[in-house]
Structure formats: structure tokens, C-alpha cells
N, C-alpha and C positions, 0 to 999 in steps of 0.2 A: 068203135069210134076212132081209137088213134091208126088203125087201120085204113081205117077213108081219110082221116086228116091227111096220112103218110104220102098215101094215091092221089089227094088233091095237090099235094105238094110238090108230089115228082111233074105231076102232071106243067103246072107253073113252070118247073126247070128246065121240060126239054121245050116250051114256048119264048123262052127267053134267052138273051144272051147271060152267061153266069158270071156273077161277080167272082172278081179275085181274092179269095177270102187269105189274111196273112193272122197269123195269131206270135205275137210277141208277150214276149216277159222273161222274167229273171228266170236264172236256172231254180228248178224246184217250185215253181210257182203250177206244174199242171198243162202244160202247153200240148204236149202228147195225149194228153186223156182226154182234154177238150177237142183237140184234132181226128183222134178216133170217134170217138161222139157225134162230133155234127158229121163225118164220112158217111157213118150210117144213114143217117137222118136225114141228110139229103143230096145222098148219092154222088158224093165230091172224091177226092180224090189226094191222098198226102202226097208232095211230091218232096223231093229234097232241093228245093229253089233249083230249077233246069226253068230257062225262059222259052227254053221250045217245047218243052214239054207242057209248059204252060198253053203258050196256042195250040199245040194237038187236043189239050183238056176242052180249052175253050170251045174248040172246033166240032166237038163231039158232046157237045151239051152237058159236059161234067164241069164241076166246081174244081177248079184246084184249092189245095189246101195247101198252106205253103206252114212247114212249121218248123223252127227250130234253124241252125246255119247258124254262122256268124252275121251280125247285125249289118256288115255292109256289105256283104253278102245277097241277103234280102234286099237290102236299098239297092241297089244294083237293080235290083229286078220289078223294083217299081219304078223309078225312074231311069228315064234314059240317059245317062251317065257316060258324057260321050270321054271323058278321064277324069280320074278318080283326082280330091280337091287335097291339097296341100295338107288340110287339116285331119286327113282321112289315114288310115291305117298305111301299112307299106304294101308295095307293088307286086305281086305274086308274077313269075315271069319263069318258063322252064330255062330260056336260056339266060345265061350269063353277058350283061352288056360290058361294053369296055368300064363305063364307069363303075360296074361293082367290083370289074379286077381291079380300078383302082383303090376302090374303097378297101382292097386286101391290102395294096400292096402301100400303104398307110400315104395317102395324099391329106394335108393339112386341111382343116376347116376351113380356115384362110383361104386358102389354093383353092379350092369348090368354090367358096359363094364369091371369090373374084373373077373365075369365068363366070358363073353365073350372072355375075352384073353385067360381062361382056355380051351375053348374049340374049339376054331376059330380066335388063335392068329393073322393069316393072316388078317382075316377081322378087328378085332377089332384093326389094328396098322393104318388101314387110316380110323375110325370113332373114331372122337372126344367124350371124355368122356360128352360131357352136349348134345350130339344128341340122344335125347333118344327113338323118336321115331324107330329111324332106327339104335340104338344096341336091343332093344327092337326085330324088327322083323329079323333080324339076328340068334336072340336068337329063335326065333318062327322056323325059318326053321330048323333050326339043332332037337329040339323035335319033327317037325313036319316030316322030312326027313331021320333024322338019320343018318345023313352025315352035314358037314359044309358047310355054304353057298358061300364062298371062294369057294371048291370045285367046286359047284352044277355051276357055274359064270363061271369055267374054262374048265368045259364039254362043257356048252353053248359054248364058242370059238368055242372049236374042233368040233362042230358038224357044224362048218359054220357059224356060229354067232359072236357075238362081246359080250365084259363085259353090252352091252344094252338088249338083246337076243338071239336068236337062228336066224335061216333061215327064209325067205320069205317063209311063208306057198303055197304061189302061185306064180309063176313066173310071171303071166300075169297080175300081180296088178297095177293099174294106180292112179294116185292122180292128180285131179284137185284141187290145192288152189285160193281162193278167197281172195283176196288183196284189202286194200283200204287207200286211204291217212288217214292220223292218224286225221286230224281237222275235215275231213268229217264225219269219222268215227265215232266221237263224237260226233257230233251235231248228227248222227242220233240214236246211243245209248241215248243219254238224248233225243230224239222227244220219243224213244219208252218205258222210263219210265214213259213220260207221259200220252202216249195214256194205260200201265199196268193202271195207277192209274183212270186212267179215268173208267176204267173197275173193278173198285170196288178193286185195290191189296189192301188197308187200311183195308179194312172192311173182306175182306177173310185172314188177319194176325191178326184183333181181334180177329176173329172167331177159330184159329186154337190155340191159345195163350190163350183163352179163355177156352177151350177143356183137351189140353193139359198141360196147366202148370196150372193149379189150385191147382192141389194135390203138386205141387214142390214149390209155392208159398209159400201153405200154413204149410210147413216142411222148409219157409226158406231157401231154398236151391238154389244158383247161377244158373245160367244159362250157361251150356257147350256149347260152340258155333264149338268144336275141332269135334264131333260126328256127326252119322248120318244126317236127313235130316233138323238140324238146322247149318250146315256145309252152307246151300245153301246163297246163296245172297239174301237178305232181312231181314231174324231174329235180326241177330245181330246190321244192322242198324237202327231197328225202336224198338232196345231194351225199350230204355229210352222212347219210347212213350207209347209204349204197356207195360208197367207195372204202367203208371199214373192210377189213379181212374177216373172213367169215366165223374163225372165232372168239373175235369181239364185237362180230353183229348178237351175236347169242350171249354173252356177258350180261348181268346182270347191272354191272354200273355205266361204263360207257355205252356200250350198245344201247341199250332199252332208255340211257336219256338221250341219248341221239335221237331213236324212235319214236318217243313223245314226244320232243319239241320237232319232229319232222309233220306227225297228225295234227299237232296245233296246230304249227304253222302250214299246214293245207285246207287248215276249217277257215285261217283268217284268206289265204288267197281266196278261197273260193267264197266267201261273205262278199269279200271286195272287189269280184268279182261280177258276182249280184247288182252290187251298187252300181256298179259303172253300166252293166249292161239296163239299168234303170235310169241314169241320167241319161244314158245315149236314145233314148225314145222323147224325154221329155227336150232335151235339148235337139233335136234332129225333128222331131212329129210334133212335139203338142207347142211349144214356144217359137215358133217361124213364122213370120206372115210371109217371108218375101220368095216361096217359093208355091208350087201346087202339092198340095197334101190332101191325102184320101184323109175320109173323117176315120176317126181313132176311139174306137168306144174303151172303156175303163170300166173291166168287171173284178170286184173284191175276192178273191179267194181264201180271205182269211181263215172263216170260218169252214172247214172243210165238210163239217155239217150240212151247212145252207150253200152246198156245191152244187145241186138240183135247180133251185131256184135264184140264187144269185150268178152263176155261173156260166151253167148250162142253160135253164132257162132263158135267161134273161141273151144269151147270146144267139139260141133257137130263134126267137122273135127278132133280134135286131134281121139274122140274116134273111128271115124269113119274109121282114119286111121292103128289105131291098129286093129281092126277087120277085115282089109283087108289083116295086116300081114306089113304094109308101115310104114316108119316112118314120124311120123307128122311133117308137115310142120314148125309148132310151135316149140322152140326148148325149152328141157327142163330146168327148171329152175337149178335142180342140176347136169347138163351133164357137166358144167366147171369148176365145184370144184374140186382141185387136193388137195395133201397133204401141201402144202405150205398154201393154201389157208383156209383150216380145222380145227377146235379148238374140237382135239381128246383127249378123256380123258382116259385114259386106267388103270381100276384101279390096276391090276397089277404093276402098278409102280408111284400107287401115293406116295407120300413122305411127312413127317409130316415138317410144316414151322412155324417159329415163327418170330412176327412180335414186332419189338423193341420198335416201335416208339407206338400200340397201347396194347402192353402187351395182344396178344393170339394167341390160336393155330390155323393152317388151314391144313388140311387132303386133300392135292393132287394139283397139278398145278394149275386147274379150278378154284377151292377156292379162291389161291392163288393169282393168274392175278386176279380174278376179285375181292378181296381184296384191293391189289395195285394201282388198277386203279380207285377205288371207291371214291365216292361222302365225303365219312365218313372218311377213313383214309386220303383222304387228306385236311380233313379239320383237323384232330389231329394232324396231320404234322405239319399244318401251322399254328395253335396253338401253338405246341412245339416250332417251331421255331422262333416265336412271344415272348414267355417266354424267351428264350435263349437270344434274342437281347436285349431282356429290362432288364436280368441279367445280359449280359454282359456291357451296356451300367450301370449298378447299381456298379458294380465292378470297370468300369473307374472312375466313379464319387469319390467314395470312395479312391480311388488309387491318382484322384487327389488333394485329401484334405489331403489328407497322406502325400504328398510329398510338397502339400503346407503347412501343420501344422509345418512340418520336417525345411522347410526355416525359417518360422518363429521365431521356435526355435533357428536354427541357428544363425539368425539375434538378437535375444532379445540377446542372450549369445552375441555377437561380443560387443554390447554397455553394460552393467554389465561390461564386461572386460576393457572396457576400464572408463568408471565411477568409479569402483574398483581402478584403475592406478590411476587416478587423486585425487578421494581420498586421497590415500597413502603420493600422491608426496605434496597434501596440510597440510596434518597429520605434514610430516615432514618438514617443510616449516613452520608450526607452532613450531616444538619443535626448531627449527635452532632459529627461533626468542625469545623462553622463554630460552633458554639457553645463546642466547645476551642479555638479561635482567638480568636474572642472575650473567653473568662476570660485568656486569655495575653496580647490586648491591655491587656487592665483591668489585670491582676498589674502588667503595663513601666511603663506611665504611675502606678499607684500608684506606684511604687520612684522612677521619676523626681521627682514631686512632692515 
């Protein structure tokens, strides 16, 4: 029976043109196991995102299977991307343009985004002067193009695309995401650090650090973690271990706490890494209306159990649905997002904002909302507002010793005045009486004489 299912099925695939099948999710979520699976199943094909490789698949009535890459990467290869959007990751280029020599040979923020305005005002009014990356490749496209990159952003529109890209190279592109609760997720990201280390990842980071940075060691020279393939996750966390001497990497005190807070801190990049490669689907695929998006089905991998039927199942039928021409029973994850529902950024009409309470700039709504609504600015808030209460309650305090110094005064002046009075009235009270002494001396001496 699943023998003639199988033959009905292939049969279906070499009648039709084949979807572009992409499977996205977090690391550790399954993306590989899911992509061997339905290969078999219906005769598709993993590639390593190649968009010609993809039309030879097409072309030959195979499925491509696109799985894994870096996420814009893959966007790349469903949309037509005629240059990558301001907001998007940095410029992968073999050669060296004059502007990254400048960027060595230390040209000020200032200095960039003021040519910048010279030549691509538009763009340089919603990039902020300290985003240097991305005035920097702004700068690249206009040398590189000969046109401003504003412009090159506002063709893309017109051609069907949105300020992210161009058109759905394919119309018949599909996305299965792999979802997974976030504690589970975790624990099984940190199981698989484990089992890397278990498999010698220490000893293959001597070994390469060992090779590689000898000559930068011994010139003294910092360690770029911004660049190529020390970008990856691991370098920068096992910095401080890998540049100890080799015997106090093996020390019992220094060494080994170097070494556990080097594994920690490679379980939280790689968590945080998760995260981000999860908001980048939900932000880029499921909450966009203003561009064309393949539909995005959302299969749970939680349970690794119910990986047959939640997973694999359920994603057998979606694709098997579209090959029929059906729509899947399964419904997509971003088929209910309307424009209410959407956090659209359109830089055409982003707007420069300024924020009072933390004194900076923010270049466009996106920023802006998620500024406002941040962890940081309101704890500056409530900070500020914290100062403000203990100023103001400092200003009472002072106001009321003011007004009670003032009574005071008042009060000391009321008794002086009248102390003063009584004085007087004794003063004269004395002279009444030395002048009846007086007439009483004059009276004697008369009567004598």
C-alpha cells in the first residue's frame, strides 16, 4: 500500500512543475532530518541554497530542498533581491572597495554619513550618523552601482517587491518552519554543546588558534571578532581560554574557570542565537503584508515523540497537497495576518525621533516602538523619575525649613519687641524715680538754708 501511494506520488511529481520546498527554524529544531525525509519521499533533492541549481532541479522534475544557510541567504533565493536592504546583514564582497580601505584607515562617522548626504540624501536622513556599518554600505552601492541606493530600494517596489526586495523568484515556493517551545529548545541546545565538546570542539579551537593567530599574537594585535569566519560562534567565547599558555590552560584554577565560563558562555550565544534566527522568520515571513510571501506552514517539534505525526506527517500532506494543485489541509501560519495585525516598516517614510528622556536619535517607527517599549529606556525613565521625586521631595524639605526659619524669625522679633518695650518703660520708671530724689534733695537743702 505505501508502495503504490509512493508510485502514485512520484508519478504526480514528474506531471508537474515542483514546488520550491525551504524548511526553516532554529538551530536544533530538526531542519536536516525533516529534509532527508521528505528527499526520500518525494524524490527532491537538499541543495545548499545554489539558485541555479535550483532551475536545474526544477528543470528535471526534482524538488529542491533548500535547508539550512544563513537566513538571508535563503531570502536571497526566494526573492529577487536586486541589493540587499540597509536593514539586512553586511555585504559579503571578495574585493576590497576604496570605502572598506577607508573604513581601516579610521574615517569618522561624521565624514561617511556627510558624503553620504552628499550623494544620497534620501538615504542618509533615516541612517543614523554612529550606524556605520550600514552608511558605510550605502556608500558601497552608489560606487558600486552608480546610482543611489534610495533609488536602487524604490525600483525594487516598482518591480513587485517591497523596501525588503524584489518578487518571489518562484511562485510555487513553500516554507515549512520548525517551531519549538523555548525551555525545550534549550535544554536541547545546551545537550548539543555537550555532545560538540565531547567530540573534541576544545581541541579543534586550539588547533585552529594555534595555526591561525600565531603571526597576530605575536604582532600584538587584538582579536576581530566583527570579520569573516571568526564571526562564528565559538572564537570569541573561548577567547580568554585560548590565548592562556598551555600550562595554565591545564591548571586546575585559572584554566578550568576560564573553561567553564568559555561553555557557558557558548550555550547562551548559541540560545541567542535561536532567538534571533526565530524572530527573523516571524519578523521577515509571518508579519509583512507589504511584500509577496510564500505561505509558511508552522510544524511543533516539541515533542519529539509525536515527530511522525506532527512533523513529518503533517508536513508529507502539506507538500503533497501542493503537488496535487490542493490546498493543504493545514493552514498557513501567515494566511491571517492582515494590515492591522503587521509591524510594516516602510522606509520611504521613516522619520528621525528623538527621545528626551534617554537623549538619542532613532531613524524610523521600528526603532522607535521598539525603543519605547524596551527593557533600557524604561528603566531610564524610571530612573529619571526616581531623581525627580527625591528632588522634588528635597525642594519640600528645604521650602519647609524656609518657612519654618521665617516663623521663627518672626517669633524671636515679636519678644525683642516687646523686651525692648519693657526696657524703656523701666528706663523711665528709673528716671521718674532719680528725679523724685532729686526734687527731695532740693526740698532738704531749701528748709536747711
Amino acid at each position: 500500500m505505501a508502495e503504490s501511494q509512493c508510485q502514485a506520488e512520484c508519478a504526480i511529481m514528474s506531471s508537474r512543475v515542483q514546488p520550491i520546498l525551504v524548511i526553516l527554524g532554529a538551530t536544533g529544531t530538526g531542519k536536516s532530518k525533516l529534509g532527508i525525509e521528505l528527499a526520500r519521499r518525494f524524490r527532491g533533492e537538499i541543495i545548499s541554497a545554489d539558485s541555479m541549481q535550483i532551475d536545474r532541479l526544477v528543470k528535471s522534475a526534482k524538488m529542491p530542498i533548500i535547508v539550512g544557510g544563513t537566513n538571508y541567504y535563503i531570502e536571497s533565493l526566494i526573492w529577487k533581491v536586486l541589493v540587499d536592504n540597509p536593514n539586512q546583514g553586511d555585504f559579503d564582497s571578495d574585493e576590497e572597495s576604496p570605502l572598506k580601505i577607508r573604513r581601516i584607515d579610521g574615517t569618522s562617522n561624521e565624514e561617511l554619513h556627510k558624503k553620504l548626504m552628499e550623494v544620497d540624501p534620501e538615504m542618509a536622513s533615516r541612517l543614523h550618523p554612529n550606524n556605520r556599518r550600514k552608511v558605510i554600505r550605502s556608500l558601497e552601492i552608489f560606487e558600486q552601482h552608480g546610482t543611489t541606493h534610495s533609488e536602487i530600494l524604490r525600483q525594487q517596489r516598482l518591480a513587485g517587491g517591497s523596501a525588503l526586495g524584489g518578487p518571489l523568484r518562484h511562485e510555487n515556493s513553500i516554507i515549512l518552519w520548525l517551531t519549538c517551545n523555548r525551555d525545550v529548545l534549550d535544554r536541547r541546545l545546551d545537550a548539543r554543546v555537550d555532545s560538540m565538546l565531547k567530540a573534541d570542539l576544545v581541541q579543534e579551537l586550539l588547533d585552529f588558534h594555534e595555526r591561525y593567530n600565531k603571526d597576530r599574537i605575536q604582532k600584538n594585535e587584538s582579536a576581530d571578532y566583527s570579520k569573516g569566519i571568526f564571526q562564528s560562534i565559538g572564537f570569541k567565547e573561548f577567547h580568554n581560554y585560548l590565548i592562556l599558555p598551555k600550562q595554565e590552560r591545564d591548571s586546575e584554577t585559572q584554566g578550568q574557570k576560564l573553561l567553564k565560563e568559555a561553555i557557558e558562555n557558548l550555550k547562551i550565544a548559541t540560545r541567542r542565537y535561536a532567538r534571533r534566527q526565530h524572530k527573523w522568520v516571524r519578523n521577515r515571513l509571518i508579519r509583512r503584508v507589504d511584500r509577496q510571501v510564500p505561505p509558511v506552514y508552522s510544524l511543533d517539534c516539541t515533542d519529539l515523540e509525536q515527530w511522525e505525526s506532527e512533523v513529518y506527517g503533517k508536513a508529507v500532506e502539506i507538500v503533497a497537497a501542493v503537488m496535487s494543485g490542493e490546498t493543504p489541509r493545514v493552514k498557513a501560519t501567515n494566511s491571517s495576518v492582515d494590515d492591522t495585525d503587521a509591524k510594516v516598516t516602510d522606509p520611504s517614510i521613516e522619520t528621525n525621533h528623538f527621545c528626551e528622556v534617554c537623549q538619542r536619535v532613532f531613524i524610523g517607527e521600528f526603532q522607535w516602538t521598539e525603543h519605547m517599549t524596551g527593557a533600557k529606556h524604561k528603566r531610564v525613565l524610571e530612573k529619571k523619575r526616581r531623581l525627580e521625586k527625591e528632588q522634588y521631595l528635597k525642594e519640600l524639605e528645604k521650602k519647609s525649613e524656609a518657612e519654618a526659619e521665617i516663623k521663627k524669625d518672626a517669633e524671636n522679633g515679636s519678644e525683642t519687641e516687646s523686651e525692648a518695650k519693657k526696657d524703656a518703660e523701666e528706663v523711665l520708671q528709673t528716671k521718674s524715680e532719680e528725679k523724685k530724689d532729686v526734687q527731695k534733695v532740693l526740698e532738704a537743702e531749701s528748709l536747711t538754708t
